[in-house]
C-alpha positions in Angstrom: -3.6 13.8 2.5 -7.0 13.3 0.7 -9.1 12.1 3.4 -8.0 14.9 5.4 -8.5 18.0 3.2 -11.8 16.7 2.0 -13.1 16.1 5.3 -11.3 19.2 7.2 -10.7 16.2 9.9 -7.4 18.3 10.8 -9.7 20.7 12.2 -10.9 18.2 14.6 -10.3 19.1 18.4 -7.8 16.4 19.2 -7.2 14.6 16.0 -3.2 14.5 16.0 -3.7 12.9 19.4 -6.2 10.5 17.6 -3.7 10.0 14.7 -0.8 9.3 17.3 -2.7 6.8 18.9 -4.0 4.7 15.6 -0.8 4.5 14.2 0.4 2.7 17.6 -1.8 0.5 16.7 -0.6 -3.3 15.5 -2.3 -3.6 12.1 -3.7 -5.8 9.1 -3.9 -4.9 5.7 -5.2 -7.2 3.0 -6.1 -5.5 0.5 -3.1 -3.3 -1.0 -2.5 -3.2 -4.7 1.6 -3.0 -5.0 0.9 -0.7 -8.6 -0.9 1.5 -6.2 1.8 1.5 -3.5 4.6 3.8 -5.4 6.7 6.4 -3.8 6.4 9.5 -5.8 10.3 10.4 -5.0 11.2 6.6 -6.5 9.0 7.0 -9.3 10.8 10.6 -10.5 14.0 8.7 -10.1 13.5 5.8 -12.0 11.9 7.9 -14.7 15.2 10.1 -14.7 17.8 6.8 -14.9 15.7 5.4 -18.0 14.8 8.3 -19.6 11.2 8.0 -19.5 9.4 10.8 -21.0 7.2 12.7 -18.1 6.1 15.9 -18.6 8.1 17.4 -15.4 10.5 15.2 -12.9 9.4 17.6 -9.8 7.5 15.6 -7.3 4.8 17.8 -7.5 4.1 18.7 -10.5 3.5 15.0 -10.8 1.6 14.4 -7.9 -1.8 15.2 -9.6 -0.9 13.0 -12.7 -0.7 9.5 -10.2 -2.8 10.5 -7.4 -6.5 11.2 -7.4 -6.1 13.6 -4.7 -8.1 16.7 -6.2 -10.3 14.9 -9.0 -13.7 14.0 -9.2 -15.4 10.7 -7.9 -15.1 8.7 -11.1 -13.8 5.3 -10.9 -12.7 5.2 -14.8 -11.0 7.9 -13.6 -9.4 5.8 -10.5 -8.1 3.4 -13.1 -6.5 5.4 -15.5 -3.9 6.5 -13.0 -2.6 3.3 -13.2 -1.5 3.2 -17.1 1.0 5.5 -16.4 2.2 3.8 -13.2 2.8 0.7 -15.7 5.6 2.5 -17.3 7.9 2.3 -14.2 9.0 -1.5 -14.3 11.7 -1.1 -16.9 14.1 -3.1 -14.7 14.5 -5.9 -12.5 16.2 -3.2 -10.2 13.2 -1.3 -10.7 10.8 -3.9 -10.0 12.5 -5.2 -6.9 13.2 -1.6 -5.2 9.1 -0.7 -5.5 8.2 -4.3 -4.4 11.3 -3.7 -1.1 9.4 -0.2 -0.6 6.1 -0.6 -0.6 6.3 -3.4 1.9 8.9 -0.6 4.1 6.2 1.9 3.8 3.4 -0.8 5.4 6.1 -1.4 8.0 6.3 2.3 8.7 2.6 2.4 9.4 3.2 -0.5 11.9 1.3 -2.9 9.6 2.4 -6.6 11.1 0.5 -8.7 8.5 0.1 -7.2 4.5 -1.5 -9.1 1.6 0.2 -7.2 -1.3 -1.3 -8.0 -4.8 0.0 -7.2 -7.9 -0.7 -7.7 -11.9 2.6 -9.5 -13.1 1.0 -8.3 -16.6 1.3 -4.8 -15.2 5.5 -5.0 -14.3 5.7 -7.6 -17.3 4.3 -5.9 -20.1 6.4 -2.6 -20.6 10.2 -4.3 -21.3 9.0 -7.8 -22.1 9.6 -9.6 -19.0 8.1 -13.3 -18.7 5.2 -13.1 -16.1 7.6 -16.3 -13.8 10.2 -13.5 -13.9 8.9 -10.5 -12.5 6.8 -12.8 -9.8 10.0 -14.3 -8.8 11.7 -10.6 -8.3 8.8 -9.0 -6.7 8.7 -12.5 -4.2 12.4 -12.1 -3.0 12.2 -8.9 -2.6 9.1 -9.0 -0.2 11.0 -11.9 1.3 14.1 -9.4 1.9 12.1 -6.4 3.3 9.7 -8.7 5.4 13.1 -10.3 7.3 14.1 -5.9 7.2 11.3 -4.7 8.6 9.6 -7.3 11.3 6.2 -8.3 9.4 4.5 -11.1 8.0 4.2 -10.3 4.1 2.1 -13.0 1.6 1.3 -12.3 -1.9 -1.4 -12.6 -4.3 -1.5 -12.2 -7.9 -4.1 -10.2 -9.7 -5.8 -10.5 -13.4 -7.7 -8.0 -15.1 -10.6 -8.1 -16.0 -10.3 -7.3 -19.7 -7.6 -9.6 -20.2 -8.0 -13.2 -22.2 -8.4 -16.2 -21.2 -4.9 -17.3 -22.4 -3.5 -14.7 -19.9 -5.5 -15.2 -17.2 -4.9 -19.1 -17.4 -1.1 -17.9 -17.4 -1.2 -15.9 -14.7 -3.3 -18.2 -12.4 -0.2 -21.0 -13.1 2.2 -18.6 -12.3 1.0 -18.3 -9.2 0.4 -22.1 -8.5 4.2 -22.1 -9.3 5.1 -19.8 -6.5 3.4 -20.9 -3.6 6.7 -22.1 -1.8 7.7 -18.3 -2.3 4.8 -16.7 -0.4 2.1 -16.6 -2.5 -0.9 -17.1 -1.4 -4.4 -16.1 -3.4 -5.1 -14.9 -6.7 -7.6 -12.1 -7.6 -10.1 -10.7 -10.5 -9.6 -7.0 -10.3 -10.5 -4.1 -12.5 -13.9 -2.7 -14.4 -16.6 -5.0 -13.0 -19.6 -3.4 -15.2 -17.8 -3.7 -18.6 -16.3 -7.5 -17.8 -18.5 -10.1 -16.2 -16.9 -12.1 -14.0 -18.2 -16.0 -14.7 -16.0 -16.5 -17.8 -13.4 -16.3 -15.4 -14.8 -19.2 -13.1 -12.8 -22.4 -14.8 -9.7 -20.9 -14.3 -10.5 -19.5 -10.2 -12.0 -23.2 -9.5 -8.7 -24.6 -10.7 -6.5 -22.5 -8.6 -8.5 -22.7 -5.8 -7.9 -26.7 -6.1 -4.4 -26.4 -6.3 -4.6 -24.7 -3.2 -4.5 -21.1 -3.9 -7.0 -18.3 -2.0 -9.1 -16.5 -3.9 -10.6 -13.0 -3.6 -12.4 -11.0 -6.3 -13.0 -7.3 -6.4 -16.9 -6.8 -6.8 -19.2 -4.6 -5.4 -17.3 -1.6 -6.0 -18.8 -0.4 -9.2 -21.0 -2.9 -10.0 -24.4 -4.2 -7.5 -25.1 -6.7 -5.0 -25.1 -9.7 -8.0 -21.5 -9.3 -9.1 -20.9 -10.2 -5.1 -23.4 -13.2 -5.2 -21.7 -14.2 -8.8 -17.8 -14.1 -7.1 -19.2 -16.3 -4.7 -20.8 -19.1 -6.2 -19.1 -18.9 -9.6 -15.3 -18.3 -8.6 -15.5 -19.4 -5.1 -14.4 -16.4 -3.2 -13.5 -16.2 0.4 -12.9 -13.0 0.6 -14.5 -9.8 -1.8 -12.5 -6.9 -2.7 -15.1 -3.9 -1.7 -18.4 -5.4 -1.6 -19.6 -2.6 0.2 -23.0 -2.8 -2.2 -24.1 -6.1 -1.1 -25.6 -4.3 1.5 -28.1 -3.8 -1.7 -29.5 -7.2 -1.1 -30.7 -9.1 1.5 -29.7 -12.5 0.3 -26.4 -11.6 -1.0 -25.9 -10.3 2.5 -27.2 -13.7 3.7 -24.8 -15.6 1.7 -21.8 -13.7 2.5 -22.8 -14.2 6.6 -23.8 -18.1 5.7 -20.5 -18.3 4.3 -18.3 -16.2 6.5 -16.7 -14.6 3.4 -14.6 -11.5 4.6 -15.3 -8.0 3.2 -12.0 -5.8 2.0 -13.7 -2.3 3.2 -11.4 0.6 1.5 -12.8 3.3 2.7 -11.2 6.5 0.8 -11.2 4.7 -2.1 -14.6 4.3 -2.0 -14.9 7.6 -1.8 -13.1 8.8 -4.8 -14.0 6.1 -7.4 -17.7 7.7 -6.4 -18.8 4.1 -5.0 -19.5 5.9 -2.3 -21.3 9.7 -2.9 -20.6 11.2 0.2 -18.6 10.2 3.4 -21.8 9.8 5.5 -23.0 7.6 3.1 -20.5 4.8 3.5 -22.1 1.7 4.7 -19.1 0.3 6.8 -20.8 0.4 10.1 -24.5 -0.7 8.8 -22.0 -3.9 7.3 -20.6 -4.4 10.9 -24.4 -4.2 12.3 -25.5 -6.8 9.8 -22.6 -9.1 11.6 -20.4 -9.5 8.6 -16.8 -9.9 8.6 -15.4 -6.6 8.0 -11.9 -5.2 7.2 -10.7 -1.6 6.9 -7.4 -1.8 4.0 -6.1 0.9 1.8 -6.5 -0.2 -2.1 -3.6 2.0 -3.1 -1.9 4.0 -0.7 0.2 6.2 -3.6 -2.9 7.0 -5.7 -5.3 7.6 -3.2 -2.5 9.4 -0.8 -3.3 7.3 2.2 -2.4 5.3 5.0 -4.1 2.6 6.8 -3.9 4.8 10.2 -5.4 7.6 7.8 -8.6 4.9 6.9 -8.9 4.4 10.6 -9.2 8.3 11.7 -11.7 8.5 8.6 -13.6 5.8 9.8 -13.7 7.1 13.5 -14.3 11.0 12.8 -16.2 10.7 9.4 -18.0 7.5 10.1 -18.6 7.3 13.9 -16.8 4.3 14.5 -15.3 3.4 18.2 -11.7 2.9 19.1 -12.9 -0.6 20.3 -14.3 -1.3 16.8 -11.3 -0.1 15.0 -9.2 -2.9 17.2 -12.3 -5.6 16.5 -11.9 -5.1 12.8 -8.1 -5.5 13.6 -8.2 -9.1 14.7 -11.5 -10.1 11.7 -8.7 -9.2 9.5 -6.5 -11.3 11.1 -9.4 -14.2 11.4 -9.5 -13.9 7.1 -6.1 -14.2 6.7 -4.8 -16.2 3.8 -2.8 -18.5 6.1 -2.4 -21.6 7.2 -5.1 -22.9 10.3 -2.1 -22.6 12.6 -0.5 -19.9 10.9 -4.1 -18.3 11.1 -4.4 -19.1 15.3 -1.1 -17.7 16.1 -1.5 -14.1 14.2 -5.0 -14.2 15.5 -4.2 -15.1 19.2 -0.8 -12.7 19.1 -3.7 -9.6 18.1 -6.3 -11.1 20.7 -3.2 -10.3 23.5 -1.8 -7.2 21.7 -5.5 -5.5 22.2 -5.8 -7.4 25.7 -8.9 -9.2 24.5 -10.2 -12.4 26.3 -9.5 -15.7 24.5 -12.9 -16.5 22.9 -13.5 -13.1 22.2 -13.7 -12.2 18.9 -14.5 -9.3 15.9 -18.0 -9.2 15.0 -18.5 -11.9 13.1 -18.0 -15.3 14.2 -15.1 -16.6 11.6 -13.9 -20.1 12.3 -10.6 -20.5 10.9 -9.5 -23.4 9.5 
């Protein structure tokens, strides 16, 4: 496991017990990408039943092509894994088993509510697919595996950045279409210096007033501004990263004025090289500064990591607290894309898991609803 290796946390006195303990732990992810969330045993087989051309169908010998594991910070880098993930949609079998697993895999880390995103563009594009189909496979089969595996599963659907208007538009009324089917938000993903965000505002206002969420990944790569600019431009609740607001005082005003949650991926961070160095990571100076903080896992395939693995990084590497850990827990569960009741019961069921008193809460003071 990345996280591990790099930071010898293994040699740790302790850290299986540690381990042993956080997976126990109920959990919240809200920020997973499902084309980050293969299983490298899957994609060998699919690749041997259609014939795709890889350069070896041994699991590792293909573990360094898909995961960033060994490689250099870069976050171009990060991304390019993904184009050859792309190429392992090339049925609706296909689709539907990765979508099943990737939600069995959360279960497995005793994840009780996931926000899976996905590019529809990205499962669509290979055989041809029409973007309404493979949302309407990758929804039942979440649906399927959720009723499997005992956890609350919503969806949002992603564009890219570099993609045109025409597409984007498409993709956002896909997603209007399927929010009787569990989806819930749509997102701006991808490279954040290269693509500005604003031209992208029409179509987020729109969504958002048809009553989608909406979450933008900014932040990351890019400064403080592109935060500011997914705020007032496309109306985020919620940013993908933002760990570099921290770079600006009134961006970190804003997001606190407007209780707009923050999806904190730590080990990412590390190997895109938004982060330098481990120490650096400005998670806990981004709890200080009483925002609403969340620990995810971006892509658990491609960065080789768990959520459970985030949380003994961000307790051994970072300094966090076991009490923390649990607090950011239940501000995850406060940002929810959910319903105001919806959003009281997950949050009240955490509050009782953790033993926490009724009107105690993260650190941040989210009202919900």
């Amino acid at each position: 496991m990345w996280s591990r290796n790099r930071y010898h946390l293994e040699q740790v006195e302790g850290v299986s017990g540690l381990r042993a303990q956080l997976h126990a732990l109920p959990k919240v992810d809200l920020h997973r990408h499902l084309e980050g969330s293969l299983r490298l045993q899957t994609l060998a087989e699919i690749a041997q039943e259609h014939g795709i051309d890889l350069p070896s169908y041994d699991i590792e010998y293909l573990r360094p092509f898909v995961t960033v594991a060994n490689d250099e910070p870069d976050f171009h880098r990060f991304l390019e894994k993904f184009r050859l993930l792309q190429r392992f949609y090339p049925t609706q079998a296909a689709v539907e088993r990765i979508a099943y697993e990737a939600v069995a895999d959360a279960a497995a880390d005793n994840i009780k509510y996931l926000e899976l995103r996905f590019n529809p563009l990205a499962q669509a594009r290979v055989q041809g697919f029409s973007l309404d189909e493979v949302t309407t496979w990758i929804c039942g089969a979440v649906a399927r595996a959720q009723c499997d595996f005992d956890l609350r599963v919503n969806l949002i659907l992603s564009i890219r950045r570099d993609v045109g208007l025409d597409i984007a538009s498409e993709i956002a009324d896909v997603a209007v279409g399927h929010l009787d089917d569990g989806v819930v938000g749509l997102d701006l993903t991808g490279d954040e210096i290269g693509y500005p965000a604003g031209r992208f505002a029409d179509i987020f206002r729109r969504a958002h007033q048809a009553g989608l969420n909406v979450t933008v990944h900014a932040g990351e790569a890019g400064g403080a501004d592109n935060v500011r600019e997914a705020i007032v431009l496309l109306e985020a609740q919620r940013i993908g990263h933002g760990i570099r607001a921290i770079e600006n005082s009134h961006v970190v005003h804003l997001l606190r004025e407007r209780r707009v949650a923050l999806e904190v991926c730590p080990t990412s961070n590390l190997q895109t090289g938004a982060v330098r160095r481990v120490g650096q990571h400005p998670l806990l100076d981004l709890l200080a500064l009483d925002l609403n903080v969340t620990i995810n896992t971006d892509d658990p395939s491609v960065s080789d990591t768990t959520l459970t693995d985030e949380y003994v990084v961000a307790m051994l590497a970072l300094g966090m607290t076991f009490e923390q850990i649990k607090r950011t827990i239940v501000m995850a569960a406060e940002s929810a894309f959910l319903p105001p009741e919806e959003k009281a019961q997950l949050v009240a069921w955490f509050r009782k898991e953790f033993g926490m008193a009724d009107g105690e809460r993260g650190f941040g003071m989210f009202r919900f609803g």
